[in-house]
N, CA, C and O atoms as CSV, one atom per row, in Angstrom:
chain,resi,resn,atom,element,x,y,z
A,1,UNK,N,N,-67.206,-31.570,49.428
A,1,UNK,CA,C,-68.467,-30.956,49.078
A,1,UNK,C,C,-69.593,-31.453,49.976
A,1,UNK,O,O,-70.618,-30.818,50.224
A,2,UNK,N,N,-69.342,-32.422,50.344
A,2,UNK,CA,C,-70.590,-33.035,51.629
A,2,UNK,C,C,-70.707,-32.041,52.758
A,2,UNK,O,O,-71.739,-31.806,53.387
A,3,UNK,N,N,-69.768,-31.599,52.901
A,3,UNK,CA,C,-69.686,-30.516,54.598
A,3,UNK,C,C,-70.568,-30.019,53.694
A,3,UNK,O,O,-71.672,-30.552,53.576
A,4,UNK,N,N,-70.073,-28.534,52.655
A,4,UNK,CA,C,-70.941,-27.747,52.360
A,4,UNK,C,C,-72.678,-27.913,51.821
A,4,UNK,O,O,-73.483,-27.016,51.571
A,5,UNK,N,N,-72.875,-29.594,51.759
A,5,UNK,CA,C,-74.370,-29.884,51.770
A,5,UNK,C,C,-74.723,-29.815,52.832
A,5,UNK,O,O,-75.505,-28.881,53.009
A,6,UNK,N,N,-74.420,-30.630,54.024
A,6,UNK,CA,C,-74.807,-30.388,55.148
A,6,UNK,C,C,-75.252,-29.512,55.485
A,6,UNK,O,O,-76.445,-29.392,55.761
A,7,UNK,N,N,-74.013,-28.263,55.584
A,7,UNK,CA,C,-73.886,-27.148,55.954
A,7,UNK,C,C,-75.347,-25.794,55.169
A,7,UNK,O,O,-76.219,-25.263,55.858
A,8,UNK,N,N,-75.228,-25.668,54.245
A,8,UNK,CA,C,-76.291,-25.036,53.528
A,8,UNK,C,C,-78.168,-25.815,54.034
A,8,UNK,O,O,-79.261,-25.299,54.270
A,9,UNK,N,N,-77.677,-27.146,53.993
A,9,UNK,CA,C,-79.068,-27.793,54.528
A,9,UNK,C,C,-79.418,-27.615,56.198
A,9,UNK,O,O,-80.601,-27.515,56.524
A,10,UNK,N,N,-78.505,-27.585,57.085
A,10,UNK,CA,C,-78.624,-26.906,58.475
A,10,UNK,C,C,-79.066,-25.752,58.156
A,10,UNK,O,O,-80.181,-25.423,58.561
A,11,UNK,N,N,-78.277,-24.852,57.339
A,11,UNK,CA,C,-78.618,-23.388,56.931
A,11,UNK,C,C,-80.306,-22.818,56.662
A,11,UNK,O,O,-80.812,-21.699,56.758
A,12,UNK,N,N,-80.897,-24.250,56.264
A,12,UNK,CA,C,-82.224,-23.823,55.803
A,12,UNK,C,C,-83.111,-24.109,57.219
A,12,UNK,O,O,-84.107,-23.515,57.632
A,13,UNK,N,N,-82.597,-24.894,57.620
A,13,UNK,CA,C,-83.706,-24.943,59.013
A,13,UNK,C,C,-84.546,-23.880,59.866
A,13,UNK,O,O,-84.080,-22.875,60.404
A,14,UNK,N,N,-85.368,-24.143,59.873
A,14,UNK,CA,C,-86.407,-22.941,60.462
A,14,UNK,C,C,-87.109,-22.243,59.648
A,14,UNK,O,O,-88.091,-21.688,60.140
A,15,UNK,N,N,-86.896,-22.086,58.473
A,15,UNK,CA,C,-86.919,-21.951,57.241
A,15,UNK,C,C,-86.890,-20.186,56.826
A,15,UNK,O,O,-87.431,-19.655,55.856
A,16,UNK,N,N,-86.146,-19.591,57.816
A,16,UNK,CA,C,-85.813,-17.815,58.267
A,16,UNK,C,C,-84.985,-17.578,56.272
A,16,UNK,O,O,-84.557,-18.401,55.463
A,17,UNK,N,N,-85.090,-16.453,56.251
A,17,UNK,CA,C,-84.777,-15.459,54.944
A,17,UNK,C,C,-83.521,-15.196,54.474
A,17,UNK,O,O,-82.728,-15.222,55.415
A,18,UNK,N,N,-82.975,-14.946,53.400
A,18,UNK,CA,C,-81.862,-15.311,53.315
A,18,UNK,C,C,-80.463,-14.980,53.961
A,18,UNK,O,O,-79.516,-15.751,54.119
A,19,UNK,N,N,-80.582,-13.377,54.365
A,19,UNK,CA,C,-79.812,-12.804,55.266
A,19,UNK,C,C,-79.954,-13.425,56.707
A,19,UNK,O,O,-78.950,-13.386,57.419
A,20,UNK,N,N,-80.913,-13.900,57.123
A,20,UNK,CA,C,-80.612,-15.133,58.347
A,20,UNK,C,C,-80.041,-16.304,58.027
A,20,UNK,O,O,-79.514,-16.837,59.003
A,21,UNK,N,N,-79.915,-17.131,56.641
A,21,UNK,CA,C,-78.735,-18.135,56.490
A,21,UNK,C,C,-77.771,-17.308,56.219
A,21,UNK,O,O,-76.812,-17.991,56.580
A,22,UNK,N,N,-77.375,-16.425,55.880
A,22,UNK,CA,C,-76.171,-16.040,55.753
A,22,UNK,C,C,-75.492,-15.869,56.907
A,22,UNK,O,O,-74.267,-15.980,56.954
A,23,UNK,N,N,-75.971,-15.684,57.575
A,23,UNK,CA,C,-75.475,-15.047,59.073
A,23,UNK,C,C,-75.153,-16.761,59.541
A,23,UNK,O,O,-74.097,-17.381,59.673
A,24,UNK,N,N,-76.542,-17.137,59.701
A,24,UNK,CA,C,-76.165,-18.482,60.252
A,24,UNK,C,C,-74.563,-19.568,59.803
A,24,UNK,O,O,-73.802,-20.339,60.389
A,25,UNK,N,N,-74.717,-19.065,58.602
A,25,UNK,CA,C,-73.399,-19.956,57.753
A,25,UNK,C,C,-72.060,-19.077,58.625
A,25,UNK,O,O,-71.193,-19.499,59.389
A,26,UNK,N,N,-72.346,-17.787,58.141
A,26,UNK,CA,C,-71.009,-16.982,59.194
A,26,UNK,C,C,-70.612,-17.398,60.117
A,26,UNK,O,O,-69.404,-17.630,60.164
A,27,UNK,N,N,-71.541,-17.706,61.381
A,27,UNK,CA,C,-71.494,-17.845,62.553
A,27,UNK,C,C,-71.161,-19.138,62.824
A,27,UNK,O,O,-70.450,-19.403,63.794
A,28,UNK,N,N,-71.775,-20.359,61.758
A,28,UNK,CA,C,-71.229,-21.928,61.580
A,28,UNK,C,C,-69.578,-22.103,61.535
A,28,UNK,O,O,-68.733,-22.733,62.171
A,29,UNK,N,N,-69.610,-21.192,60.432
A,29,UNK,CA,C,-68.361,-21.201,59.924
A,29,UNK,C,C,-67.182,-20.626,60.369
A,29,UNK,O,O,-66.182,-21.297,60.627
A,30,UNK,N,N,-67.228,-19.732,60.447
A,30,UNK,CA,C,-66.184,-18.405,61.049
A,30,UNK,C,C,-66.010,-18.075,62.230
A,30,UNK,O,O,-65.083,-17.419,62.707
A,31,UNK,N,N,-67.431,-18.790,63.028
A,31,UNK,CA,C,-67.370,-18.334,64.476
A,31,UNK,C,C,-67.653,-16.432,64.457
A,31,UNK,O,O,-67.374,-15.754,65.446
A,32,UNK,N,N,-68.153,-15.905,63.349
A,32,UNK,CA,C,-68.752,-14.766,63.586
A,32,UNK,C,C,-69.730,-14.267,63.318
A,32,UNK,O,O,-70.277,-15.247,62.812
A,33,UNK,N,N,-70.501,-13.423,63.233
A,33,UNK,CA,C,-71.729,-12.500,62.790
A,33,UNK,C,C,-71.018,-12.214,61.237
A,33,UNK,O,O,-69.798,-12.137,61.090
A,34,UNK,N,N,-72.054,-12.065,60.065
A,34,UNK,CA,C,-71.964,-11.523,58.589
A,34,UNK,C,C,-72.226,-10.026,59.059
A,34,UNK,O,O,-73.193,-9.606,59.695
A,35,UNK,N,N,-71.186,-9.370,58.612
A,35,UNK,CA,C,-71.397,-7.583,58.196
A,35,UNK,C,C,-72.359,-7.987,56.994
A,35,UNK,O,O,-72.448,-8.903,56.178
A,36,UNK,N,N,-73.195,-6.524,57.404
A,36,UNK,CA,C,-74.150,-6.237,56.565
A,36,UNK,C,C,-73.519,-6.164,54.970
A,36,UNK,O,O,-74.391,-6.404,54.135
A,37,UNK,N,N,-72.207,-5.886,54.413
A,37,UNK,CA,C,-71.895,-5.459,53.484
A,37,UNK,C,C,-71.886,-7.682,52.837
A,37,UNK,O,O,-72.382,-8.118,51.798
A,38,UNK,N,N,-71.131,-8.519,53.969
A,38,UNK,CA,C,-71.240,-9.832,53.157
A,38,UNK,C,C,-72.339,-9.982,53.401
A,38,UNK,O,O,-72.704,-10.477,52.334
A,39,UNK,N,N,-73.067,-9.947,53.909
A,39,UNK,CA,C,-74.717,-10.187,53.464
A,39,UNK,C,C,-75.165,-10.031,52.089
A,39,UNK,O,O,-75.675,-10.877,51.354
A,40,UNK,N,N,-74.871,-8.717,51.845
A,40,UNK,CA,C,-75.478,-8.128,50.545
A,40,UNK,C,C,-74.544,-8.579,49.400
A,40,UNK,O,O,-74.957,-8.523,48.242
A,41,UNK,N,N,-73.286,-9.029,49.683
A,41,UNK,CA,C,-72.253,-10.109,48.701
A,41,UNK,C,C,-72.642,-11.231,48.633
A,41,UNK,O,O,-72.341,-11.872,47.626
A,42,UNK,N,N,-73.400,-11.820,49.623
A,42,UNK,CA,C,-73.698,-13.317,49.705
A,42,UNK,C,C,-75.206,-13.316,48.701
A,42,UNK,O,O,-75.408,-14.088,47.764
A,43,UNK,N,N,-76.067,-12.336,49.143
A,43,UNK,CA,C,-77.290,-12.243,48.568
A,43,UNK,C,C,-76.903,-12.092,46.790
A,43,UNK,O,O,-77.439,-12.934,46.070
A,44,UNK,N,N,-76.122,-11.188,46.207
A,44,UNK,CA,C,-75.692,-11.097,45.198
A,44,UNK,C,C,-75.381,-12.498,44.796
A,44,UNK,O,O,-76.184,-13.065,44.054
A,45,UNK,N,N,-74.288,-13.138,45.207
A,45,UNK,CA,C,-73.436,-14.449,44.636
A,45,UNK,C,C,-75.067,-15.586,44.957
A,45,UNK,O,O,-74.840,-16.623,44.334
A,46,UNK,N,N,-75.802,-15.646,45.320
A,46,UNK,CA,C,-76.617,-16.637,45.107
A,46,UNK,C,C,-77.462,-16.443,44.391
A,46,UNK,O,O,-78.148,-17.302,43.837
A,47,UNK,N,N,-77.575,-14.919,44.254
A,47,UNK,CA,C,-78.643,-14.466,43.165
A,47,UNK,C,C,-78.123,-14.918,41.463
A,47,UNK,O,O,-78.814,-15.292,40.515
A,48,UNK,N,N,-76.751,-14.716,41.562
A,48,UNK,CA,C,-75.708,-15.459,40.488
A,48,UNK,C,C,-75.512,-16.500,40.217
A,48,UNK,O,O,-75.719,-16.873,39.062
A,49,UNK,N,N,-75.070,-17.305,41.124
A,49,UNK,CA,C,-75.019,-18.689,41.150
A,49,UNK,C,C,-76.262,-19.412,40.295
A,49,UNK,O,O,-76.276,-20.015,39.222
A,50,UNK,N,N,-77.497,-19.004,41.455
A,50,UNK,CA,C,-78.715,-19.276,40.698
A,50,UNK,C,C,-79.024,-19.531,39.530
A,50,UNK,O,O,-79.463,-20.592,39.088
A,51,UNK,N,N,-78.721,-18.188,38.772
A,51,UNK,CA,C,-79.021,-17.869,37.230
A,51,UNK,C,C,-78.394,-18.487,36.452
A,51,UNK,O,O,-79.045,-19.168,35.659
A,52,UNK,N,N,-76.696,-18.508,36.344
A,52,UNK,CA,C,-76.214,-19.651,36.071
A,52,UNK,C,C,-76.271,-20.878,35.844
A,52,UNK,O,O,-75.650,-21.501,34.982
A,53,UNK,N,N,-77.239,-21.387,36.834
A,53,UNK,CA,C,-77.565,-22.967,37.033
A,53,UNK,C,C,-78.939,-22.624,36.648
A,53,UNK,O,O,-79.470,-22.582,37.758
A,54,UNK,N,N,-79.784,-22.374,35.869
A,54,UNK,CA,C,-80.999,-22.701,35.897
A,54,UNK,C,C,-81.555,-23.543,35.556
A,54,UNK,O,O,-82.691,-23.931,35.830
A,55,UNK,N,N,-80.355,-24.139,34.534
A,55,UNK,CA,C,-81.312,-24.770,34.215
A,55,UNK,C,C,-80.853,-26.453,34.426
A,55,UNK,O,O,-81.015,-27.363,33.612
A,56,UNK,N,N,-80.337,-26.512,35.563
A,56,UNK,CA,C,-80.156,-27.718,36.196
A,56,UNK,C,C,-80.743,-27.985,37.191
A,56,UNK,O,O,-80.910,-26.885,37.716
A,57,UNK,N,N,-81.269,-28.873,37.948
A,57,UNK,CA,C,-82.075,-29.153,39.117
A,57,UNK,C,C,-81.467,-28.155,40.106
A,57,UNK,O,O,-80.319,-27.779,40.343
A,58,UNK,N,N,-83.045,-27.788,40.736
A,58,UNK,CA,C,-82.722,-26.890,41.958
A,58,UNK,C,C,-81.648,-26.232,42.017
A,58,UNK,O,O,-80.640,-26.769,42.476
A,59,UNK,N,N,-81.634,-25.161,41.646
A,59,UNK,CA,C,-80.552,-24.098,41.609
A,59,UNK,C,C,-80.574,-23.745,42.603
A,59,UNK,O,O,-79.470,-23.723,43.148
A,60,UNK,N,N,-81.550,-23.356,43.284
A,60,UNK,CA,C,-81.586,-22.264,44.735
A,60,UNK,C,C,-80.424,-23.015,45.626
A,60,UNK,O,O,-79.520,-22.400,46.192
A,61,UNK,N,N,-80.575,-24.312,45.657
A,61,UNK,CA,C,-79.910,-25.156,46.697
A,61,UNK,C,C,-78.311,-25.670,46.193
A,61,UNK,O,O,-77.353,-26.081,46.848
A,62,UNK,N,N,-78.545,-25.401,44.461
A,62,UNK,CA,C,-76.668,-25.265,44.283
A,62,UNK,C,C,-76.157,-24.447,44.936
A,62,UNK,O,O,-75.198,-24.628,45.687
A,63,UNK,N,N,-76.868,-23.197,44.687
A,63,UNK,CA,C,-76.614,-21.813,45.408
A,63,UNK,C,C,-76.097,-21.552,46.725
A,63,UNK,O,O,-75.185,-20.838,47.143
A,64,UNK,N,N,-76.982,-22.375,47.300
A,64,UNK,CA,C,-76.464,-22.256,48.636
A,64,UNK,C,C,-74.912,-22.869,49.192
A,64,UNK,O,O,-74.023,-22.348,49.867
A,65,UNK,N,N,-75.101,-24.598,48.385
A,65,UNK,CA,C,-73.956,-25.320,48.666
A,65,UNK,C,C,-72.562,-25.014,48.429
A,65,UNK,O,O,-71.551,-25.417,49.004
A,66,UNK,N,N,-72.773,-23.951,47.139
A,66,UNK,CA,C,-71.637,-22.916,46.398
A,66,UNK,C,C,-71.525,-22.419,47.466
A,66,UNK,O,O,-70.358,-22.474,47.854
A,67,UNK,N,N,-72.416,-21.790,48.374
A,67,UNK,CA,C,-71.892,-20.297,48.697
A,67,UNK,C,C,-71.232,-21.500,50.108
A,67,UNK,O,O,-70.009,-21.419,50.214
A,68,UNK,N,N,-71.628,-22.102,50.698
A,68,UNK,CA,C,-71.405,-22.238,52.175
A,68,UNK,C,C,-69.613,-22.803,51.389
A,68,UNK,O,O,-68.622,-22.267,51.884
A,69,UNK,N,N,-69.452,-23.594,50.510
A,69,UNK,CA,C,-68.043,-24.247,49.939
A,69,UNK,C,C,-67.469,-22.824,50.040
A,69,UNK,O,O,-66.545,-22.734,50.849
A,70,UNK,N,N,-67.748,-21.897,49.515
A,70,UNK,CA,C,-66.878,-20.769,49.399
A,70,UNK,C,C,-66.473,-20.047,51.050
A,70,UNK,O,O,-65.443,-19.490,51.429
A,71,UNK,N,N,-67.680,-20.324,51.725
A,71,UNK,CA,C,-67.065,-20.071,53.158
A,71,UNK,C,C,-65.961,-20.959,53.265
A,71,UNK,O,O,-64.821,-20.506,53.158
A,72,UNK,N,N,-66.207,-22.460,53.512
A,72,UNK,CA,C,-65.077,-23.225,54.108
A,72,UNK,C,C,-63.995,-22.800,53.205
A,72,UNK,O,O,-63.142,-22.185,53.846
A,73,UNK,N,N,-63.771,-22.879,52.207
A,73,UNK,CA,C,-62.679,-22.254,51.377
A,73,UNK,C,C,-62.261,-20.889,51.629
A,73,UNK,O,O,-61.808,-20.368,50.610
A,74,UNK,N,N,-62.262,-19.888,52.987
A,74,UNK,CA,C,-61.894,-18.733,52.606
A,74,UNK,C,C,-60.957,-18.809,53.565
A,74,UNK,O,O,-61.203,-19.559,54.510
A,75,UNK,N,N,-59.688,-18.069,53.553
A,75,UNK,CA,C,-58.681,-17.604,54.113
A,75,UNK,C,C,-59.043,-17.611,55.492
A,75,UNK,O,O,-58.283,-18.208,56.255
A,76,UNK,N,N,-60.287,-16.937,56.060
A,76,UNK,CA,C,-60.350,-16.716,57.196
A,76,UNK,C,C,-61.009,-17.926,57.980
A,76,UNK,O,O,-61.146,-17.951,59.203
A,77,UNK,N,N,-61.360,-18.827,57.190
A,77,UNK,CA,C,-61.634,-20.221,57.889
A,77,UNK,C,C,-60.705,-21.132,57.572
A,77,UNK,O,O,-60.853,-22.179,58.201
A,78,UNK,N,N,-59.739,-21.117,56.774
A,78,UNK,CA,C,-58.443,-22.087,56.846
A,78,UNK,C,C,-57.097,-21.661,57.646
A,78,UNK,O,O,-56.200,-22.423,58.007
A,79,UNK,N,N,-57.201,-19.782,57.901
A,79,UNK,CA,C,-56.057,-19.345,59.038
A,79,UNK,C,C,-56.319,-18.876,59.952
A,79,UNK,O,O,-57.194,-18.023,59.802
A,80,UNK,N,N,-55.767,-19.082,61.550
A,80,UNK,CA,C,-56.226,-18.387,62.442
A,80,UNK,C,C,-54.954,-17.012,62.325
A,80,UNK,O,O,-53.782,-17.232,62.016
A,81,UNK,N,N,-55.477,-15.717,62.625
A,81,UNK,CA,C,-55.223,-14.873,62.870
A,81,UNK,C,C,-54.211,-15.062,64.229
A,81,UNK,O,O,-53.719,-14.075,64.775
């Protein structure tokens, strides 16, 4: 879970909107650009995540750490094609 702090906290740098960390995490992660369609999946799942957690410290930033864990956890970053 430390990568994905890191990772979400690089993510915030510059301090660009959320579809620019998303991309950024893609591109960290995957070595690619986010399609517009995981953008709007990623924007969803943090909008979720969020709500979920509200009522624990800083949700926005669980949110994020969720989402970037769920990158390193996906098929396409544990197999190369």
């Amino acid at each position: 879970m430390d990568a994905a702090a890191r990772l979400a906290s690089w993510s915030a740098e510059g301090g660009e909107g959320e579809a620019v960390r998303i991309d950024r995490l893609h591109r960290r992660v995957l070595g690619r650009a986010a399609t517009s369609a995981e953008i709007a999946r990623g924007r969803r799942y943090l909008a979720e995540v969020a709500r979920e957690t509200a009522a624990a410290s800083d949700p926005a930033g669980r949110a994020w750490r969720s989402y970037a864990q769920v990158l390193i956890a996906s098929n396409e970053f544990l197999y190369l094609d």
